[in-house]
C-alpha positions in Angstrom: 6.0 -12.9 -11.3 4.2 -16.4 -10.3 0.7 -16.7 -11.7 -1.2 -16.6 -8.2 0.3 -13.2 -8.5 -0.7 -12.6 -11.6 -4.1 -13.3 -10.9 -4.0 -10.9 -7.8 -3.1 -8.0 -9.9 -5.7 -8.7 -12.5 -8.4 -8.7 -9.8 -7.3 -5.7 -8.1 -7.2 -4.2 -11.1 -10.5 -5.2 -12.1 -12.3 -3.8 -8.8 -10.4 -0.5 -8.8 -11.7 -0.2 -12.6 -15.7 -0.8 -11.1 -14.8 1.5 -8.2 -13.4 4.0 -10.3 -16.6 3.8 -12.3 -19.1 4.2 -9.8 -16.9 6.9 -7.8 -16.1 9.0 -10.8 -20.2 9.1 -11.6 -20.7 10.4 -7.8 -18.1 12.7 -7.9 -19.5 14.4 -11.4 -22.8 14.4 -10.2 -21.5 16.0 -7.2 -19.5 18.8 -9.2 -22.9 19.6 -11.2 -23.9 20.5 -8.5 -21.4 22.7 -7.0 -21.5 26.1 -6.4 -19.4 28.4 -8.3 -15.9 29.4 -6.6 -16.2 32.6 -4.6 -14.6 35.9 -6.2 -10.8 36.4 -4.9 -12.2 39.2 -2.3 -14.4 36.6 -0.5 -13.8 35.8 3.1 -11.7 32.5 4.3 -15.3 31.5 5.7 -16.8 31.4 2.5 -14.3 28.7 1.3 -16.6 26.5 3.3 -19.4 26.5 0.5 -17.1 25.3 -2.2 -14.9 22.9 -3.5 -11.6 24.6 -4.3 -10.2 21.8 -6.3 -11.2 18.9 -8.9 -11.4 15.4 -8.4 -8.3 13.9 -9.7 -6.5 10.6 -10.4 -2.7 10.2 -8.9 -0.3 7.3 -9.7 3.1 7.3 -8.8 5.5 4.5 -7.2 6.3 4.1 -3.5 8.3 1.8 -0.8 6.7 0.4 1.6 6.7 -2.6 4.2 3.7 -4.7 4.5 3.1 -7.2 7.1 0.2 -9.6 6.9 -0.4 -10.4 10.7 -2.7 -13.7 12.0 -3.4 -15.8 14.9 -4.1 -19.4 15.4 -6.8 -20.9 18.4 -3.8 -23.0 19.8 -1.1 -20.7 18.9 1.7 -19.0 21.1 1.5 -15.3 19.7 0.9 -13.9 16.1 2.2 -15.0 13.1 3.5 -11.7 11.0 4.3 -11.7 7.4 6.6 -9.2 5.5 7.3 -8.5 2.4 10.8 -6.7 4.0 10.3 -3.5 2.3 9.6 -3.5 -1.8 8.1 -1.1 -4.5 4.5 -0.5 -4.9 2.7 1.4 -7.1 0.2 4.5 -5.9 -3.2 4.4 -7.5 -5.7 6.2 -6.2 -8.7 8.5 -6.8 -9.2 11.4 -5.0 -12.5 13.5 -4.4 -12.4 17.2 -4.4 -12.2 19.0 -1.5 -14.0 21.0 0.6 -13.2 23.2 3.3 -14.5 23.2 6.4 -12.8 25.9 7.9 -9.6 28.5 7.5 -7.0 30.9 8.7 -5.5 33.5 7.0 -1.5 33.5 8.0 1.0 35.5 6.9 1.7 33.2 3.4 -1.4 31.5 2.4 -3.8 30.1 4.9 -4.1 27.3 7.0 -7.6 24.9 6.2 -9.5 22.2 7.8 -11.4 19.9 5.6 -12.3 16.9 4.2 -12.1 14.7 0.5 -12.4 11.3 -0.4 -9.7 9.2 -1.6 -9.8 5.2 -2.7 -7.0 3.8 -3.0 -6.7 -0.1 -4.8 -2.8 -2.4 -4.6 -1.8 -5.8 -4.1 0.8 -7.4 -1.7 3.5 -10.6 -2.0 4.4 -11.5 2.0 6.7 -13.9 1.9 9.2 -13.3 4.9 7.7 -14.3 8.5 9.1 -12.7 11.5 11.2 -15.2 13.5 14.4 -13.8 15.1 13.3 -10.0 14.4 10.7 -7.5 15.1 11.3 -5.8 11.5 12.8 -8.2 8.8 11.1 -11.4 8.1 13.5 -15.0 7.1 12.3 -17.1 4.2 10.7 -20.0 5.8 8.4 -21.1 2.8 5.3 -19.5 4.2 3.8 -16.4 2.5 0.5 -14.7 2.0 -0.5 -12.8 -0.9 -3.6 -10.7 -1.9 -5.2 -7.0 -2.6 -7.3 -5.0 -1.4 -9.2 -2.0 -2.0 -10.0 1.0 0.5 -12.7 4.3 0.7 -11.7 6.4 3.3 -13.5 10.2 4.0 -10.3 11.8 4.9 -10.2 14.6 7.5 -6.9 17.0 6.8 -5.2 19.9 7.8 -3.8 22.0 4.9 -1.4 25.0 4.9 -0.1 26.7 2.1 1.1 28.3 -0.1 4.5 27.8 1.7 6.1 30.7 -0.5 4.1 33.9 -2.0 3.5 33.0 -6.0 4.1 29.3 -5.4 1.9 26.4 -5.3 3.6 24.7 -2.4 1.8 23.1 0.2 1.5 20.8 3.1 -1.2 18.3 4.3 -1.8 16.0 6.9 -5.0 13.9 6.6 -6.4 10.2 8.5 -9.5 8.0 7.2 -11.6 6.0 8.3 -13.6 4.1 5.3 -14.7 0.5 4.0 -12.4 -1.8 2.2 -12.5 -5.2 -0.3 -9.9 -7.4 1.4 -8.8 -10.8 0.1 -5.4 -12.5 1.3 -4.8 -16.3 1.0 -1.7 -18.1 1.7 0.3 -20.3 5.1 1.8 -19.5 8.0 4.1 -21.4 10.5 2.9 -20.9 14.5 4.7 -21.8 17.4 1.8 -24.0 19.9 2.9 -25.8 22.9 2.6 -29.0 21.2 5.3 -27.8 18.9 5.2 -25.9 15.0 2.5 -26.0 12.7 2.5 -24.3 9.2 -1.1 -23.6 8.8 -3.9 -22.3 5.9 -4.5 -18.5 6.9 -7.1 -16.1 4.9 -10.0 -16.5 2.6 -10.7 -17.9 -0.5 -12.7 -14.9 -1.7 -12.7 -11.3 -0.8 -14.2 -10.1 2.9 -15.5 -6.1 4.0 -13.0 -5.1 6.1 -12.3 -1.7 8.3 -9.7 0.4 6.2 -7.7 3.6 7.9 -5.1 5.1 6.3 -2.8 8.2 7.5 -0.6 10.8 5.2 1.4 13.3 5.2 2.0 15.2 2.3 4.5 17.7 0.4 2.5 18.8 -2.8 4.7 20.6 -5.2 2.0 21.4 -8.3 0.8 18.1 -9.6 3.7 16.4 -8.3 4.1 15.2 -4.2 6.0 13.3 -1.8 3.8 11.1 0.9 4.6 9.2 3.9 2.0 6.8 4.8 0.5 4.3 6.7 -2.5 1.8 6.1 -4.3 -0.5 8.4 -6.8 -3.0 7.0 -8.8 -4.9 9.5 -10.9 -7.5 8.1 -14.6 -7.5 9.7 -15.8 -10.8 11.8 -11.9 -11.7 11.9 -10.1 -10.5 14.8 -7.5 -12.5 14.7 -6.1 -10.8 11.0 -4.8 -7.3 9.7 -2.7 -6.2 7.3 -0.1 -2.9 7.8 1.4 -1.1 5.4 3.9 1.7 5.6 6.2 4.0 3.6 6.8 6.7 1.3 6.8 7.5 -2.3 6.5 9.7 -5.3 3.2 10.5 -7.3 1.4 12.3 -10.0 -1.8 13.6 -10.0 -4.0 14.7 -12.6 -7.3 16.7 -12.6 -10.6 14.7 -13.9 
């Protein structure tokens, strides 16, 4: 690992540390105030005015594709970035959550609600779309960077799947603020001819952060498909995309 990545990590880490500080204190002071769960014979309405599970830490690993995508004033098209698919690990801190609204079916019930989840990683692009719309060729350009996303997540949970299990299923999309910061070149095709330009920042920028799931949750343990968009703000010409898959713990607070 090169020492501008390095660095990356370190800062990511750094930032989820402060966010996981300030976000564990709201969600505490938020649990203090909770009301107390409901006694097994209340109705699926009165899930609403309680939060049926704790806040909770998950990290696992996961496999995902990132592409770093930019423009250039005198360019022909976008410049996209990939990192071709590579491991990535799953940190995140999830509120509890609260329902908004269920239905009893005949295993479990079905729930709409809503929790909060931040999620913190870094990315290595180094592989720039040329000759392909999905894997990127080694040109010596690359962009590299971190970011770190809030999103209140709206979701649609159902489950238990089977009578005396704790199997479930969960769909959810968020819309939230985000720390982004990715540095690094790019090569763009202009009618004068090719340029490998300076793309990024310097220093990290707000940026618009949505991120989509789907969820098998087996206990503690689940398998999630995923996809994240980061839009920086007052740059329209940059994004980041990130999708994939993995495999995570997650541990009550």
């Amino acid at each position: 690992m090169n020492n501008d990545h390095c660095l990356n990590t370190r800062h990511a880490l750094s930032l989820l540390l402060l966010a996981l500080a300030i976000f564990s204190t709201r969600v505490q002071a938020a649990d203090d105030n909770a009301p107390s769960p409901q006694p097994a014979s209340a109705s699926f309405s009165d899930l609403a005015s309680f939060k049926f599970n704790k806040a909770s830490f998950t990290l696992g690993l996961a496999y995902t594709q990132v592409t770093y995508k930019s423009a250039h004033a005198n360019a022909l098209g976008n410049a996209q970035i990939t990192d071709n698919g590579a491991p990535s690990p799953i940190i995140e801190l999830n509120s509890s959550e609260k329902i908004l609204k269920a239905w009893p079916l005949p295993v479990g019930h079905a729930s709409i609600g809503w929790d909060i989840n931040a999620s913190a990683s870094t990315f290595d692009t180094h592989y720039q779309l040329v000759n392909s719309a999905f894997r990127g060729e080694d040109i010596g350009t690359k962009v590299s960077g971190e970011y770190i996303g809030v999103a209140p997540t709206l979701f649609l949970k159902m489950g238990p799947l089977y009578a005396d299990s704790s199997i479930f299923w969960k769909v959810g999309y968020g819309v939230g603020p985000a720390l982004f910061h990715g540095s690094g070149t790019a090569y763009f095709n202009t009618p004068s001819g090719g340029i490998t330009s300076d793309v990024g920042s310097a220093s990290p920028v707000l940026a618009l952060y949505q991120a989509a799931s789907w969820q098998l949750q087996v206990g503690h343990w689940y398998v999630n498909f995923m996809g994240k968009i980061i839009l920086p703000l007052g740059d329209v010409h940059t994004s980041l995309e990130s999708y994939g898959f993995g495999l995570a713990y997650r541990m009550d607070l």
